[in-house]
Backbone as ProteinMPNN parsed JSONL, in Angstrom:
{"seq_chain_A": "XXXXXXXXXXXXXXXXXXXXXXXXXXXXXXXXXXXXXXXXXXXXXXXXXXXXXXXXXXXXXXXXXXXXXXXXXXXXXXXXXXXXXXXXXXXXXXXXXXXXXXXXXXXXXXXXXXXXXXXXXXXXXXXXXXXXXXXXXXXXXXXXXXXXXXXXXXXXXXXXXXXXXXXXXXXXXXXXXXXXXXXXXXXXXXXXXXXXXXXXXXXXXXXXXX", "coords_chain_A": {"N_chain_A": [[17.192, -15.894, -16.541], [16.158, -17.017, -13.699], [14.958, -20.373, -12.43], [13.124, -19.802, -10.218], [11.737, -17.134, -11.003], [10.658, -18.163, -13.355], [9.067, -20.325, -12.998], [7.242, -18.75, -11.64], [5.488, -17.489, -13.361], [2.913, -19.098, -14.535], [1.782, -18.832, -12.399], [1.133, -15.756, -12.973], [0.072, -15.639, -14.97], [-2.154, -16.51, -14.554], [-3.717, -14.997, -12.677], [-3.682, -12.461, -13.974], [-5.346, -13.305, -15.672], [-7.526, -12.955, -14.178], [-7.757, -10.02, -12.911], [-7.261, -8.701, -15.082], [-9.994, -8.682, -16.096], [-11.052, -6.639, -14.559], [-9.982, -4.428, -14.256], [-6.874, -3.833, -14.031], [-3.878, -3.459, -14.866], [-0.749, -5.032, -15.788], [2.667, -5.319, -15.249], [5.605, -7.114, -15.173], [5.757, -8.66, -12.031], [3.896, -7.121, -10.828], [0.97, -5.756, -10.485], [-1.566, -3.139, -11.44], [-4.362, -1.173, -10.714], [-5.766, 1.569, -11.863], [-7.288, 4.658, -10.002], [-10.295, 6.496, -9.686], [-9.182, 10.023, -8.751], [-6.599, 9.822, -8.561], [-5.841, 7.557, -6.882], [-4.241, 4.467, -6.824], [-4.652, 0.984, -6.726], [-2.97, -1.658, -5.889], [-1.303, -5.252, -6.815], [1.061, -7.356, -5.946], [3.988, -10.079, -6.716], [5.939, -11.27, -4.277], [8.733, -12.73, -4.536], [10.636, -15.093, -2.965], [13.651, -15.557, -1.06], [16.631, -16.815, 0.355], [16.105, -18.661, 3.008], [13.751, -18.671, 2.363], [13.429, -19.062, -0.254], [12.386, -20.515, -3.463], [10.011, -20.247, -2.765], [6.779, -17.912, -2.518], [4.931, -14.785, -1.7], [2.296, -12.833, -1.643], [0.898, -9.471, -2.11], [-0.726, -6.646, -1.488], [-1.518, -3.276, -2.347], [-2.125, 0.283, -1.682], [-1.755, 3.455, -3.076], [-1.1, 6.796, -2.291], [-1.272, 9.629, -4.178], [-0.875, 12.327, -2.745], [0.069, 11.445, -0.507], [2.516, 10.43, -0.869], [3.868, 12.94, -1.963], [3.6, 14.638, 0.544], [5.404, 13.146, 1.889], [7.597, 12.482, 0.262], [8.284, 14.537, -1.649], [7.34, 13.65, -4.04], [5.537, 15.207, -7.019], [4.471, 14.034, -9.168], [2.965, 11.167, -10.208], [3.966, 7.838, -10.43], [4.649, 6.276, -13.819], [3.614, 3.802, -13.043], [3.339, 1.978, -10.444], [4.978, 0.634, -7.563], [4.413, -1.66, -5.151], [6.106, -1.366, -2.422], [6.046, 1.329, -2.912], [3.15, 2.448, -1.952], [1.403, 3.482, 0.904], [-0.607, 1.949, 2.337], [-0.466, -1.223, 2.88], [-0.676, -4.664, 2.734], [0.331, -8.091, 3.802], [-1.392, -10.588, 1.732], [-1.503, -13.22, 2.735], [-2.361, -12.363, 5.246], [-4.979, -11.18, 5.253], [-6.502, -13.508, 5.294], [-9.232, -16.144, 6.525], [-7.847, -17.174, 8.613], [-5.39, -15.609, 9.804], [-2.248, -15.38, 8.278], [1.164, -15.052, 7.881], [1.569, -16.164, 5.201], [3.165, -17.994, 2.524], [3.557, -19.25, -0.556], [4.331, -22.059, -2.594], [6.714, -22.282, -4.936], [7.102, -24.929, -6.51], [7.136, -26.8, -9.357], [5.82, -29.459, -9.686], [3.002, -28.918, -8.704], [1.988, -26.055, -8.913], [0.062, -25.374, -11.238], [-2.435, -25.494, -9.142], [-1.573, -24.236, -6.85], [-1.403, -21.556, -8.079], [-4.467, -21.537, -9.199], [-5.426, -21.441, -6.357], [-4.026, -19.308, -5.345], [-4.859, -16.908, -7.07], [-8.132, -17.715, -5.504], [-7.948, -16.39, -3.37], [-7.116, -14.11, -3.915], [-9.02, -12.999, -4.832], [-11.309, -13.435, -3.345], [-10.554, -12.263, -0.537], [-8.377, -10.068, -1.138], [-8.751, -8.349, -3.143], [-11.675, -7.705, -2.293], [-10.757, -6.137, -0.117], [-9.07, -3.985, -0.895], [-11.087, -3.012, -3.177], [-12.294, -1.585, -0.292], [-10.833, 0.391, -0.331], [-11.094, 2.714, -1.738], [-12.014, 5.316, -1.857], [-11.204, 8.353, -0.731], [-12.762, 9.559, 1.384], [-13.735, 7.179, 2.56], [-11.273, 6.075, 3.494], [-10.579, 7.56, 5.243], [-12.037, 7.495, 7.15], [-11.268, 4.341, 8.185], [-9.138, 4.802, 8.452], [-9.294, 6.477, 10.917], [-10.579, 5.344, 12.595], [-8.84, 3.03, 13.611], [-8.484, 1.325, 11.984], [-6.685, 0.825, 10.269], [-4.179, 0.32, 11.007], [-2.639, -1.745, 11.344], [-1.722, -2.064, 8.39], [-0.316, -0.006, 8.268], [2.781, 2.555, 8.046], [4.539, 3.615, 11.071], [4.192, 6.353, 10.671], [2.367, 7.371, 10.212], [-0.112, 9.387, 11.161], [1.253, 11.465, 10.182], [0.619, 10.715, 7.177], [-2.164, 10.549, 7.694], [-2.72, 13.46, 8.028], [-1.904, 14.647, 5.493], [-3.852, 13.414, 3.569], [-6.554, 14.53, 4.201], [-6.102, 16.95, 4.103], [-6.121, 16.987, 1.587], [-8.734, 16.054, 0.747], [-9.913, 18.597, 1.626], [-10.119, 19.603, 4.537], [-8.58, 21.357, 5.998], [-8.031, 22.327, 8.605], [-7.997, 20.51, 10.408], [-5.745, 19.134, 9.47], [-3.576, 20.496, 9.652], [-3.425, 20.346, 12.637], [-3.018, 18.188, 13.202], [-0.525, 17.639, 12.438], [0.828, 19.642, 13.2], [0.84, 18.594, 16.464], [1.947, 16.287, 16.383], [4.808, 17.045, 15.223], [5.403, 18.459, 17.887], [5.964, 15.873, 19.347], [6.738, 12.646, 21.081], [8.781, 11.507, 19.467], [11.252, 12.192, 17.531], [11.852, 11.701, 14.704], [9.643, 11.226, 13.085], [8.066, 13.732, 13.774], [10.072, 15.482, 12.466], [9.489, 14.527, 9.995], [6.551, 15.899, 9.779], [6.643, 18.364, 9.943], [8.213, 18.578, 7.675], [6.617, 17.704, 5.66], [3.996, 19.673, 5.937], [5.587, 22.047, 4.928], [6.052, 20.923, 1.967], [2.929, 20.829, 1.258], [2.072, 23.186, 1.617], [1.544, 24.217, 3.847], [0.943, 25.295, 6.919], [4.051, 25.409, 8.868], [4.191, 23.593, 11.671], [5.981, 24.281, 14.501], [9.473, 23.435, 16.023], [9.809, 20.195, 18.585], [11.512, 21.776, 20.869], [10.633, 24.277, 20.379], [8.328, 24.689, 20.806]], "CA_chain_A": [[16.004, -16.008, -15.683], [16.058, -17.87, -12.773], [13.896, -21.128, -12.006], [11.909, -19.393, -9.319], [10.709, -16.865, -11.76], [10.18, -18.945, -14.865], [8.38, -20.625, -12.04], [5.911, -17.847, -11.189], [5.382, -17.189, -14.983], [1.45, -19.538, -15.158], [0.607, -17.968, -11.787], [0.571, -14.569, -12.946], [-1.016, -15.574, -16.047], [-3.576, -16.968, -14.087], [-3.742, -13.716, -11.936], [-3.834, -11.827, -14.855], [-6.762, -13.806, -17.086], [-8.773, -13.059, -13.522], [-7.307, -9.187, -12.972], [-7.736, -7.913, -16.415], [-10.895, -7.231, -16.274], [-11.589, -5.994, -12.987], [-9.693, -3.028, -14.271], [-5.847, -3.823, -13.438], [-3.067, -4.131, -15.99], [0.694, -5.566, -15.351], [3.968, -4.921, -15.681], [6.373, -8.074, -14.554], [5.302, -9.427, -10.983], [3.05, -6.306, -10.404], [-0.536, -5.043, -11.093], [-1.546, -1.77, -11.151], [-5.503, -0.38, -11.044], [-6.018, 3.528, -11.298], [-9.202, 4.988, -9.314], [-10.412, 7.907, -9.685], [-8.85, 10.821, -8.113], [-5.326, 9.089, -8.071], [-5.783, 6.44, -6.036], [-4.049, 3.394, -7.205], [-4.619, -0.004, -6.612], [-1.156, -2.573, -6.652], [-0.848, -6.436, -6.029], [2.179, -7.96, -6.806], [4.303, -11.543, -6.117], [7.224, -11.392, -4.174], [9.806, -13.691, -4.587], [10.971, -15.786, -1.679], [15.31, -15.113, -0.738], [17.498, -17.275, 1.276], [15.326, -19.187, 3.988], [12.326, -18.987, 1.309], [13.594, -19.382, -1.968], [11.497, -20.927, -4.064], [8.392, -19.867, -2.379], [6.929, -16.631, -2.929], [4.025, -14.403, -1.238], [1.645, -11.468, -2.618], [1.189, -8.354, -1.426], [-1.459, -5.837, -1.866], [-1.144, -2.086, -1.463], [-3.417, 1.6, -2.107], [-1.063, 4.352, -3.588], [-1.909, 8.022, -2.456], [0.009, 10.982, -3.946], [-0.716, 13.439, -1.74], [0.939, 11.172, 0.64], [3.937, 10.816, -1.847], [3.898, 14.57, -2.395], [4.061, 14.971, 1.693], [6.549, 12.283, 2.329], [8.949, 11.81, -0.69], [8.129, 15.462, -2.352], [7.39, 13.625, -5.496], [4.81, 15.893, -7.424], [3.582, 13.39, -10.26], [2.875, 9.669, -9.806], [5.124, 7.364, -11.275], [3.683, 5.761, -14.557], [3.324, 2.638, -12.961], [3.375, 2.394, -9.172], [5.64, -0.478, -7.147], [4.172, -1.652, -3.947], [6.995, -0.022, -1.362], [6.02, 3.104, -2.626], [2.547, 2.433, -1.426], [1.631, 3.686, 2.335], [-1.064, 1.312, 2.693], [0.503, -2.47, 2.319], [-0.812, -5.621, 3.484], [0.141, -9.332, 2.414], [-2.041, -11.277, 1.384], [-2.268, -14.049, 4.13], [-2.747, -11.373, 7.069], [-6.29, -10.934, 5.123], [-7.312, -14.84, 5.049], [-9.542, -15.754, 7.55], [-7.041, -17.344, 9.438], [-4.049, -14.701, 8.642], [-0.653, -15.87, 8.61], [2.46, -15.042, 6.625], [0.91, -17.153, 3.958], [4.685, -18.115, 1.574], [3.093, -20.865, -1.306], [5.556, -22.992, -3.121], [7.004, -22.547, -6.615], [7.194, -26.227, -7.174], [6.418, -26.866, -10.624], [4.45, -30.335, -10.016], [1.806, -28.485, -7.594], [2.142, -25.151, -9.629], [-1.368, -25.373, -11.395], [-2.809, -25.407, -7.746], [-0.976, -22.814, -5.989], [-2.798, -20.9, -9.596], [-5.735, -21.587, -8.109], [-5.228, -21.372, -5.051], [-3.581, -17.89, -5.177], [-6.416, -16.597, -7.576], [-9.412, -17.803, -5.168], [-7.202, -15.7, -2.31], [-7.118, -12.569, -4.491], [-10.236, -12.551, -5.602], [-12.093, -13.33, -2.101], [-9.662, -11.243, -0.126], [-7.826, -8.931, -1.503], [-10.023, -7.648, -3.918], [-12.6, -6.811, -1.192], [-9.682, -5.067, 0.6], [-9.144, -2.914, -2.173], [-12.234, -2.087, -2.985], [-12.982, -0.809, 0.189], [-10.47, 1.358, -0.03], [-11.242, 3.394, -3.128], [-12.419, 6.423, -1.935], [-11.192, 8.751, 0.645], [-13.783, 9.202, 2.818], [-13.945, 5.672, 3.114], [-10.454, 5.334, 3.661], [-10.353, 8.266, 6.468], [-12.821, 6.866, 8.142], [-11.326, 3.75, 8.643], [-7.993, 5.183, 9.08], [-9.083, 7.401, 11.887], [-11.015, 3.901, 13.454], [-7.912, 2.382, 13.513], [-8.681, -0.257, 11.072], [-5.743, 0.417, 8.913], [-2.9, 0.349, 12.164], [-1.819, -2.817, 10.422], [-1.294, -1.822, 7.56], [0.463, 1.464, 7.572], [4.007, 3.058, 9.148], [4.289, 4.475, 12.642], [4.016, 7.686, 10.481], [0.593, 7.088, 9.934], [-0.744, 10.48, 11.373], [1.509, 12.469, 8.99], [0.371, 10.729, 6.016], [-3.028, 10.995, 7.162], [-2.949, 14.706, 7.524], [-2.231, 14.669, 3.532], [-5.372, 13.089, 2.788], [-7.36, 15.397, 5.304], [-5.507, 17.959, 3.37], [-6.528, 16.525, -0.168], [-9.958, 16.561, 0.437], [-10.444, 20.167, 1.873], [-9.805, 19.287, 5.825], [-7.08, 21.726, 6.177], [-7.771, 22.968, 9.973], [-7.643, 18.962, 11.524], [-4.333, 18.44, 8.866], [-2.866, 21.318, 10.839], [-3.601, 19.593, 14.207], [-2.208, 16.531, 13.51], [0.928, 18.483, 12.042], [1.361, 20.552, 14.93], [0.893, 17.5, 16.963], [3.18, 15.141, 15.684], [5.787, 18.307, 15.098], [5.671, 18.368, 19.046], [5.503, 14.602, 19.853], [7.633, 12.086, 21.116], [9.281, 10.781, 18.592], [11.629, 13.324, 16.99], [12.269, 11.242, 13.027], [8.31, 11.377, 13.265], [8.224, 15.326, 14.552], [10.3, 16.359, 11.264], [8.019, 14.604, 8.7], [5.703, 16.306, 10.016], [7.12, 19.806, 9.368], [8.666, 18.338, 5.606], [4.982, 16.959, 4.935], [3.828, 20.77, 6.053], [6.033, 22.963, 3.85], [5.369, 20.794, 0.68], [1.99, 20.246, 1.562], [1.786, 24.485, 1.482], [0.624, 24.207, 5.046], [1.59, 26.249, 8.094], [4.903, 24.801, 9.543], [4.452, 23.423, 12.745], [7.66, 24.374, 15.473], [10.037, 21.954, 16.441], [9.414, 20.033, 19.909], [12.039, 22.566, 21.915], [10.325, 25.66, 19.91], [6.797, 24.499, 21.048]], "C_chain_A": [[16.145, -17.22, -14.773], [14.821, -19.202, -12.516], [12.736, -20.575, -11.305], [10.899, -18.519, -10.127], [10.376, -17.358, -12.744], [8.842, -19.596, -13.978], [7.045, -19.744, -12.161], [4.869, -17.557, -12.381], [3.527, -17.826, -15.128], [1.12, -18.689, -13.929], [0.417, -16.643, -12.367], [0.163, -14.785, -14.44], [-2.086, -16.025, -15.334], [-4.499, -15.532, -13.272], [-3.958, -12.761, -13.018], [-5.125, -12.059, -15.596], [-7.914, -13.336, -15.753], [-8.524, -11.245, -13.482], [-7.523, -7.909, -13.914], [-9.071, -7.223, -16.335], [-11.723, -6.774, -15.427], [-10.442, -4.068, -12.752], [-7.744, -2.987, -14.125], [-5.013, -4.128, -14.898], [-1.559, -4.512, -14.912], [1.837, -5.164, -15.996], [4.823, -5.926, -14.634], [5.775, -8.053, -13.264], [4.396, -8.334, -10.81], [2.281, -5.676, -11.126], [-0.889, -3.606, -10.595], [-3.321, -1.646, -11.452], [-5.738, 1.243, -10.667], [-7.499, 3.408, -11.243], [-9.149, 6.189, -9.179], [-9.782, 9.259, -8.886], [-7.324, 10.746, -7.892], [-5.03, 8.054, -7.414], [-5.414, 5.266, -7.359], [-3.877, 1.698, -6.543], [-3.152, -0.843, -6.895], [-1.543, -3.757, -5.664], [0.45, -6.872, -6.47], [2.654, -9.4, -5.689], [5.432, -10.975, -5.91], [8.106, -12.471, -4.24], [10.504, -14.233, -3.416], [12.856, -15.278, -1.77], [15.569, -15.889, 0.485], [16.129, -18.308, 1.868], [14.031, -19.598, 3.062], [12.494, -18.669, 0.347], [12.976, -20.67, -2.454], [10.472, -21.226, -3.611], [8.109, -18.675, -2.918], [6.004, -16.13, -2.216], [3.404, -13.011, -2.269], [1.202, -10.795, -1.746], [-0.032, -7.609, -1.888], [-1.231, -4.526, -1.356], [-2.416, -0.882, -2.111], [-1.632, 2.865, -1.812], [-1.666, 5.582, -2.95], [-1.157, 9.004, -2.954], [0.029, 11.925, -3.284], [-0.05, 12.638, -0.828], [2.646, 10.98, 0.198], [4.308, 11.928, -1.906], [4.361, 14.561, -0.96], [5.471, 14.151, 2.104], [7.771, 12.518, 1.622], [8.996, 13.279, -1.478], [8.364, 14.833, -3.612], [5.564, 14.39, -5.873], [3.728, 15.02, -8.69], [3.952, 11.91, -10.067], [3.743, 9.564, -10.316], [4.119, 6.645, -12.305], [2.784, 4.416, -13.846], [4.013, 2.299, -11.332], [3.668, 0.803, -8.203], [5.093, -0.249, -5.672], [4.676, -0.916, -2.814], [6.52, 0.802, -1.608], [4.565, 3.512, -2.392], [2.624, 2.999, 0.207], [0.278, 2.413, 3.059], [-0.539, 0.046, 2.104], [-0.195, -3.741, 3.487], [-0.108, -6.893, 2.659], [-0.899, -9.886, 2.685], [-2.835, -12.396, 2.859], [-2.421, -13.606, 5.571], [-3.762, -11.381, 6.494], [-7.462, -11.816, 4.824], [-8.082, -14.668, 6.616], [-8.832, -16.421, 8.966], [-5.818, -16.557, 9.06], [-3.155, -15.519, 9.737], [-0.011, -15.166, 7.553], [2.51, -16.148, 5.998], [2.948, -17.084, 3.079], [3.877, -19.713, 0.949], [4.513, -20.713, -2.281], [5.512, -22.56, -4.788], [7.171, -24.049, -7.181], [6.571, -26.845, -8.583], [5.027, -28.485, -10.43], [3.104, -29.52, -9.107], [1.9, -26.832, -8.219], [0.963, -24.188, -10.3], [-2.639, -25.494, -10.354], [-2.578, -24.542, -6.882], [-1.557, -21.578, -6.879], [-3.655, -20.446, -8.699], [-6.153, -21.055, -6.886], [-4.995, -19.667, -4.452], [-4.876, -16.816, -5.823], [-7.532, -16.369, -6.727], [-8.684, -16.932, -3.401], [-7.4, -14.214, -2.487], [-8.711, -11.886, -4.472], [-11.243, -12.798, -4.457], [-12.074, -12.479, -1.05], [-9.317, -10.229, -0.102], [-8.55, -8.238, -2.058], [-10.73, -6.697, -3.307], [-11.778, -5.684, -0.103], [-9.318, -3.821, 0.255], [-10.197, -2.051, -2.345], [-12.96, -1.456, -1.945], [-12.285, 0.379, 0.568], [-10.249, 2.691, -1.128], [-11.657, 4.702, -3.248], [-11.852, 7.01, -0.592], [-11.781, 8.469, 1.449], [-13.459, 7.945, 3.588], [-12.284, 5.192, 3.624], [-9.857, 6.2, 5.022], [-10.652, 7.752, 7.147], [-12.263, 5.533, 8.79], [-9.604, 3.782, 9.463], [-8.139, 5.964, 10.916], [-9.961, 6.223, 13.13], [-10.051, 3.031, 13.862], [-7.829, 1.056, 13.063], [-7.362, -0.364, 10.358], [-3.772, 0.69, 9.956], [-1.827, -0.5, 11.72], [-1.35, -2.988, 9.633], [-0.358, -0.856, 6.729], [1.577, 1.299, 8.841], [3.701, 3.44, 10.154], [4.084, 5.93, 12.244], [2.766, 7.964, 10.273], [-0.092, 8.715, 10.028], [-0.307, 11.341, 10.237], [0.915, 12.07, 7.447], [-1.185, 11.206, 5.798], [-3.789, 12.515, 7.365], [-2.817, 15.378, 6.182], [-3.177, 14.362, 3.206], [-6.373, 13.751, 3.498], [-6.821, 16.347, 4.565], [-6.265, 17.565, 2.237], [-8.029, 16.485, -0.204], [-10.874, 17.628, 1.549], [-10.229, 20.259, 3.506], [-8.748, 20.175, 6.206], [-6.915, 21.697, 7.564], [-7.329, 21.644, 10.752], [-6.361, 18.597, 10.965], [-3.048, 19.561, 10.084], [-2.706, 20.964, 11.997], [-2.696, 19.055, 14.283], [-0.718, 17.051, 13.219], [1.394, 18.727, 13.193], [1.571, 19.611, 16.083], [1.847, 16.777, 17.405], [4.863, 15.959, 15.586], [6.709, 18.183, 16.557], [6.167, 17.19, 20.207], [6.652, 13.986, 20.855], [9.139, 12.127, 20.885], [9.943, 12.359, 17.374], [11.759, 13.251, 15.214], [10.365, 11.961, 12.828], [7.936, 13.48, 13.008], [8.952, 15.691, 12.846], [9.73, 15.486, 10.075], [7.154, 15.212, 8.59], [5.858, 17.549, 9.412], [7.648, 19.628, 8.23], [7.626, 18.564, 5.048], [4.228, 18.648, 5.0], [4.228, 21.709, 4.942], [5.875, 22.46, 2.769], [4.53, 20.757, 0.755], [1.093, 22.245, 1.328], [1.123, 24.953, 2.614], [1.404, 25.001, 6.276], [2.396, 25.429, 8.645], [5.057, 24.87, 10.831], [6.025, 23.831, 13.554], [8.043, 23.05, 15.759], [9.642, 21.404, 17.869], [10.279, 21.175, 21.061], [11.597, 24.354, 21.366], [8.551, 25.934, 20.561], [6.68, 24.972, 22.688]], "O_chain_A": [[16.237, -18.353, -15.245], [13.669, -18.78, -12.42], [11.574, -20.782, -11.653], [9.69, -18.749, -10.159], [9.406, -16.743, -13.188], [7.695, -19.326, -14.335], [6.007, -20.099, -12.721], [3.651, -17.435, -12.253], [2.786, -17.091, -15.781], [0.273, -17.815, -14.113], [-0.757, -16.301, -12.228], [-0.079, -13.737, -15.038], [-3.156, -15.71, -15.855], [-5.695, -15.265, -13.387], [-4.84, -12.011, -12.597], [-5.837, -11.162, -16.048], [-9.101, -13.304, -16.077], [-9.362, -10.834, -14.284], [-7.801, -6.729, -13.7], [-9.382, -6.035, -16.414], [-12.927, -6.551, -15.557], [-10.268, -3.197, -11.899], [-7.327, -1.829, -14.134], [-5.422, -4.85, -15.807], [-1.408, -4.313, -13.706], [1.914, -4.73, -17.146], [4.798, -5.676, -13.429], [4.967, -7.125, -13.29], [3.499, -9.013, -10.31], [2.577, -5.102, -12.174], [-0.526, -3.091, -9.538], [-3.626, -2.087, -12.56], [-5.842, 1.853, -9.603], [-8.395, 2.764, -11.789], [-8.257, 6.889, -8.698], [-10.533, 9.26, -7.911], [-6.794, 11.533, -7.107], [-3.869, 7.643, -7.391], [-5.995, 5.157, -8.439], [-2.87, 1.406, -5.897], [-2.42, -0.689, -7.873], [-1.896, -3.698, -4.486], [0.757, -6.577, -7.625], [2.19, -9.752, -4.604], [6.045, -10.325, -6.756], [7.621, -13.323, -3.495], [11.091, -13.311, -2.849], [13.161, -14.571, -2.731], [14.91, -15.729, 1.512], [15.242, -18.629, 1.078], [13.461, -20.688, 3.1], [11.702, -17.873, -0.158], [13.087, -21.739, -1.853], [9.895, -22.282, -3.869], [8.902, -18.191, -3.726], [5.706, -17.101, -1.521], [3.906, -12.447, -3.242], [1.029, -11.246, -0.614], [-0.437, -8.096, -2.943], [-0.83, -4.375, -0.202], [-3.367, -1.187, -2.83], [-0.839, 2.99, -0.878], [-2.895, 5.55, -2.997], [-0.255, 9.383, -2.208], [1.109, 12.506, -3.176], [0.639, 13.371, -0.118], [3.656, 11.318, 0.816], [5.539, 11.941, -1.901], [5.588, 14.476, -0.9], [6.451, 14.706, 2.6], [8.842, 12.726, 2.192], [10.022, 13.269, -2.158], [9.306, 15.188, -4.321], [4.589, 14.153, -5.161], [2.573, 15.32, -8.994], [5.093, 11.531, -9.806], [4.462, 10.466, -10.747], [2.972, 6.384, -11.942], [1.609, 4.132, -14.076], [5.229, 2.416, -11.184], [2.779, -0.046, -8.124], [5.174, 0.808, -5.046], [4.029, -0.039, -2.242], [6.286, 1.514, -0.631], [4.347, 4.716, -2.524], [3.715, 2.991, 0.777], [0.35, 2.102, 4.248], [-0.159, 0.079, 0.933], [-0.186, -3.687, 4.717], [0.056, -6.938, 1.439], [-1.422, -9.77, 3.793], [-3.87, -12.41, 3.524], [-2.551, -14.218, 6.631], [-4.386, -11.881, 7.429], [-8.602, -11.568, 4.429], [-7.905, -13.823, 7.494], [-9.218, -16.201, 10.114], [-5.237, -16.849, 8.014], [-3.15, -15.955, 10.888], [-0.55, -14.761, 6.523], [3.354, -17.027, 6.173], [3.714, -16.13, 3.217], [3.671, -20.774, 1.538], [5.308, -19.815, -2.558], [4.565, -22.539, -5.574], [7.378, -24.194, -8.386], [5.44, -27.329, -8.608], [3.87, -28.553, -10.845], [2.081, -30.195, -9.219], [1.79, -26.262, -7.133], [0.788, -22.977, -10.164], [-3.778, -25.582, -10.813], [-3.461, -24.1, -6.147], [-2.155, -20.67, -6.301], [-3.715, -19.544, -7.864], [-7.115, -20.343, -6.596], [-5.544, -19.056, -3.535], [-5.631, -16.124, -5.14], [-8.105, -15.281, -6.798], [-9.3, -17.181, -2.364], [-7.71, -13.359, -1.657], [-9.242, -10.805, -4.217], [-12.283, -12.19, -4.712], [-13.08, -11.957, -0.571], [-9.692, -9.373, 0.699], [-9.108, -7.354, -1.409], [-10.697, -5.474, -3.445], [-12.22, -4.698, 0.486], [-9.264, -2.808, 0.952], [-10.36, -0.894, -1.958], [-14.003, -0.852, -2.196], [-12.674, 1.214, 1.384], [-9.277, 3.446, -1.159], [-11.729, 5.291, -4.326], [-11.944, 6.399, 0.472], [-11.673, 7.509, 2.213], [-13.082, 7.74, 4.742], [-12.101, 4.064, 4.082], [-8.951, 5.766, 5.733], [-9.881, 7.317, 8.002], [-12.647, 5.374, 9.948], [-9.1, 3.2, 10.424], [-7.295, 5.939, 11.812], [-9.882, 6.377, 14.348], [-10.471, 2.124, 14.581], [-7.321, 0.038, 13.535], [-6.95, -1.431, 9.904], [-2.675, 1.084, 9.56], [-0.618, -0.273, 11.666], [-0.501, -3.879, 9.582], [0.096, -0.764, 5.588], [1.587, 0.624, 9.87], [2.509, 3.688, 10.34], [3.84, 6.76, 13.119], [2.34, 9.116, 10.194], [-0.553, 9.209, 8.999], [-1.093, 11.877, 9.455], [0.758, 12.955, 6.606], [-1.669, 11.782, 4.823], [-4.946, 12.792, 7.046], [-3.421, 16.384, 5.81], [-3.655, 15.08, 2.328], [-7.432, 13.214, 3.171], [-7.892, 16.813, 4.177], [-7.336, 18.169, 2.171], [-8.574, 16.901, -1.226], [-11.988, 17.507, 2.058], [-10.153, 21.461, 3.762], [-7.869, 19.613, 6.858], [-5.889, 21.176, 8.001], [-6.44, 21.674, 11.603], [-5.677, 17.833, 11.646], [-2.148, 19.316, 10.886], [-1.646, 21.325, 12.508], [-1.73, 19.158, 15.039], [0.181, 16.704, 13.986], [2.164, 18.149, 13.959], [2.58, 19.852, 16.746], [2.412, 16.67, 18.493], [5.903, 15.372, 15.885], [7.916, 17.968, 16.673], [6.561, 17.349, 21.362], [7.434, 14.768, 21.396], [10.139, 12.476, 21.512], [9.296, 13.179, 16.722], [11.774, 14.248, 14.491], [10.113, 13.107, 12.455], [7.621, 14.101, 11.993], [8.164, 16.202, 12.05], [9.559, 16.156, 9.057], [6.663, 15.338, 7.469], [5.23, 17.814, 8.386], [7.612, 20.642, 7.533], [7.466, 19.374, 4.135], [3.815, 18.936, 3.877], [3.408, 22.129, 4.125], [5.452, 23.329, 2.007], [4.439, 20.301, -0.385], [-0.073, 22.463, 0.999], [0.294, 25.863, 2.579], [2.626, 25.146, 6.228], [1.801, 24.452, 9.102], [5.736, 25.74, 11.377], [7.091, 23.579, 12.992], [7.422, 21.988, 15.778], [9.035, 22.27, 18.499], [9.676, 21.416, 22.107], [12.101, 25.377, 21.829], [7.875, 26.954, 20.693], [5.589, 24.956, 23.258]]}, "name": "protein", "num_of_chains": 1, "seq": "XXXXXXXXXXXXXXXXXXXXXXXXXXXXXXXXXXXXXXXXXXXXXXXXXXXXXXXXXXXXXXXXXXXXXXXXXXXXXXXXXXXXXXXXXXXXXXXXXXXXXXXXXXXXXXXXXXXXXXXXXXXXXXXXXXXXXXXXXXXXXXXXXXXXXXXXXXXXXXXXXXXXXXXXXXXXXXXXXXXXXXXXXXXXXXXXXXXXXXXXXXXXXXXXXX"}
């Protein structure tokens, strides 16, 4: 085990004694909360590399499987769900109220502070970030406001014709399919038609079939 993580070792007990019981359990640097319907909650600490070793940052993300199912054709979550494989992903200090690419220090004398510090971040922050994204609806809605531009891929439309799909929307998931199928952007254009045929949805044409 490396310094940096022996290092991290009181913050995520500290993250943890606040975490627990707001519904979240852990598994090494990452937290996991399930919400009803599939939706999962994930924060986790990344570890600083090269340029920022022995710093680290945290991450927050919202799991969907229907967007897993369209994207990655995986059919059943994974037990325990690693940020990347989130489609919604922010860090942490983009959601202070000054955002930055927040990176706090592993330094063991200042250690019990960065605790703190990281804690009263989560739990003011993130948290509320989370929870407002806990329910579809609520998370269409702000998707289709373009609140969540920041937070998601340039594939954005295809994923969120899966969740327009997932809760009964089929005719607007078709749109955006067909859409996107036709678009630009040709990597884009065949997610669209992947996300379609697993998705059990009418396969948009390609852009020179359209």
């Amino acid at each position: 085990m490396t310094s940096s993580r022996r290092n991290a070792d009181p913050i995520l007990a500290e993250l943890r004694h606040s975490l627990v019981p707001l519904g979240f359990t852990r598994r090494g640097r990452t937290f996991n909360r399930a919400i009803p319907g599939g939706l999962v909650h994930v924060l986790d600490l990344q570890l600083g590399a090269t340029i920022a070793y022995g710093k680290f940052t945290a991450n927050v993300a919202v799991f969907l499987p229907e967007v897993a199912l369209a994207l990655a054709g995986i059919d059943h979550p994974p037990a325990f769900v690693r940020e990347p494989d989130c489609e919604i992903r922010a860090r942490l200090g983009k959601l202070l109220p000054q955002p930055i690419d927040r990176w706090w220090s592993l330094d063991p004398p200042s250690i019990k502070l960065v605790a703190a510090e990281l804690r009263d971040a989560v739990l003011d922050h993130g948290i509320p970030f989370l929870n407002g994204l806990s329910d579809r609806q609520e998370i269409i809605e702000r998707w289709q406001a373009g609140l969540l531009d920041r937070f998601t891929p340039p594939r954005r439309n295809v994923s969120l014709a899966a969740i327009l799909h997932r809760v009964g929307n089929t005719a607007s998931a078709n749109l955006i399919l067909h859409q996107e199928s036709v678009g630009p952007n040709q990597n884009i254009g065949r997610l669209a038609r992947i996300a379609a045929s697993r998705l059990g949805l009418t396969v948009p044409p390609r852009q020179k079939d359209a």
